[in-house]
N, C-alpha and C positions, 0 to 999 in steps of 0.2 A: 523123496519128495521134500521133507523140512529141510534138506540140506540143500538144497535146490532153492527153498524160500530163502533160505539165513543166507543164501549169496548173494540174492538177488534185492535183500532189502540190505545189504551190507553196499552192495554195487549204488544202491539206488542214495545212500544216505553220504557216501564220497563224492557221487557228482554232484548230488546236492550243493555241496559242501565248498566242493570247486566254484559250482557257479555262482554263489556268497560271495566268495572269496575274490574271483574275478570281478565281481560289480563294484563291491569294496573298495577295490583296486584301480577300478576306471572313475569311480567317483558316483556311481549311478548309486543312488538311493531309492528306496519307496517314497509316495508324496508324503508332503510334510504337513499338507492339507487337504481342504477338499470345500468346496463350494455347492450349495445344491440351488438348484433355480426352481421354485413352482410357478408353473404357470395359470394364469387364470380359468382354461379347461381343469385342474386339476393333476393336468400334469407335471412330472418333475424331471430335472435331469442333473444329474453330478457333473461335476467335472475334479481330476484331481490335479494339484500342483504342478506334476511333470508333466503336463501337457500345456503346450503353446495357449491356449485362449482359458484353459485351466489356471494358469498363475496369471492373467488378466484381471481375473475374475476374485482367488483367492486371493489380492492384492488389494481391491476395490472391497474386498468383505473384511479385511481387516482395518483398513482406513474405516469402513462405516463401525467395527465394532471399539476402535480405540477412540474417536468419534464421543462415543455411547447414544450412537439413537438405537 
């Protein structure tokens, strides 16, 4: 049974490893940012970077923080 684990977290930590490797490789990265919006209900909502109306937003939040309001 442990030897059954140690392959399976061996298996698990190359594809990992791969699919790093392939993102890397295409360019894709995690966001670089992240915007959070609250709303007047007290609601909120993120948005990150690598999404289309995410980098709108986290572009509009850096303009206001270099800004400094």
């Amino acid at each position: 049974m442990k030897k059954l684990l140690r392959r399976l977290v061996l298996l698990g930590a190359i594809a990992g490893g791969i699919y790093a490797v392939r993102r890397y490789l295409r360019g894709e990265s995690a966001a670089t940012g992240s915007a959070q919006i609250v709303f007047e209900d007290g609601s909120t909502r993120s948005l990150a970077s690598n999404t289309a109306e995410g980098r709108e937003f986290v572009d509009i939040a850096r303009r206001i923080v270099e800004i400094g309001l």
